[in-house]
C-alpha positions, 0 to 999 in steps of 0.5 A: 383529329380526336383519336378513336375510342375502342370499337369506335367506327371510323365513318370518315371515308374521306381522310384516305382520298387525295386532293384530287379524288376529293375535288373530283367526288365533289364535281361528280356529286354537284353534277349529280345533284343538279341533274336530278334537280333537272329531271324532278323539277316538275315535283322538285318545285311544285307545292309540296318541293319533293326534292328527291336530290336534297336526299344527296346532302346525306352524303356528308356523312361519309364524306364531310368534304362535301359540305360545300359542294352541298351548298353550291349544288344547291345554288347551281340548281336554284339559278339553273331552275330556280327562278326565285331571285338572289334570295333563294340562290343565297338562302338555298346555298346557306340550307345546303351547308347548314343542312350538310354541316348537321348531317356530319355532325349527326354522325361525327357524334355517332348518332343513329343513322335514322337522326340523318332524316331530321336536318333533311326534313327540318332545315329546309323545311324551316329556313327556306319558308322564311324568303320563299314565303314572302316571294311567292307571297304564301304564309310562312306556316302553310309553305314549312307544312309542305315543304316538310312534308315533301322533304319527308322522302328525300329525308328517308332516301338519304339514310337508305342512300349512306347505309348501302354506300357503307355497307360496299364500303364506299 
C-alpha cells in the first residue's frame, strides 16, 4: 500500500472492513445488481441495453473489493436472463471485472469523478458487440452505437450513485 500524500483523500473505504463485512457487501451488492437486472430486464436487453445495474459497478471505487462480485453478478444476471449462450455468460463476466478494475483505477489516481462515466459507457459498449454482434447477427457498429447510448445513463447514475455514498460517508 503506497503511503498517502498531503491532503491526499483516502477513497479506499474498504481497508477498515473484515473479512466478513467484505464478503457480505459483495453478496448484498451481487443480489442488488441482479434484482435490478430483473426488474429492468424489459429495457436492460432491448435494443439500446439500458442497464440501469451496470451503474453498480461504480461502486468499485469506494470499495476495490468489489471488482469480482462485479464480474459474477453480471455472469449471474446474464445466465438468469441473459439467454445468449457461454459467450455472453463468459464475456459479461470479463466486462464486469475490466469495467470494474477501470473504475478503481480512475480513482486510485484520484481522477474526476465525472472519468467514472467512460468505462461504464465504453467497455460495454465496446467489448460486449464483439460476441453479441455475431449472436444475434447485427453489425458490430450498429450494436456498440447503441449499447453506448443506453449505457449513457447508468454511466451518469454511477458517479451520482459514488458522490452521495461518499458524501454519507459510506
Amino acid at each position: 500500500m503506497r503511503a498517502k500524500r498531503s491532503g491526499e483523500r483516502n477513497f479506499d473505504k474498504s481497508s477498515s472492513m473484515s473479512n466478513v463485512r467484505k464478503i457480505t457487501t459483495s453478496g448484498i451488492v451481487i443480489a442488488l445488481y441482479v434484482a435490478v437486472m430483473f426488474f429492468t430486464q424489459g429495457f436492460a436487453f432491448g435494443q439500446y441495453q439500458i442497464r440501469i445495474a451496470t451503474s453498480i459497478y461504480a461502486l468499485t471505487a469506494i470499495h476495490p473489493f468489489l471488482i469480482v462480485p462485479m464480474g459474477l453478478s453480471n455472469l449471474l444476471s446474464n445466465i438468469l436472463m441473459g439467454g445468449l449462450g457461454i459467450f455472453d455468460i463468459i464475456g459479461g463476466f470479463i466486462v464486469g471485472i475490466l469495467t470494474s478494475t477501470i473504475v478503481y483505477l480512475i480513482k486510485r489516481y484520484n481522477l474526476n469523478d465525472w472519468l467514472i462515466t467512460l468505462p461504464i459507457i465504453l467497455i460495454p459498449g465496446l467489448i460486449v458487440p464483439i460476441w453479441l454482434s455475431y449472436l444475434i447477427n447485427v453489425p458490430y457498429r450498429i450494436l456498440a452505437t447503441s449499447i453506448i447510448i443506453g449505457q449513457i445513463l447508468p454511466g451518469i447514475f454511477g458517479v451520482i450513485l459514488v458522490k452521495n455514498l461518499r458524501n454519507k460517508g459510506i
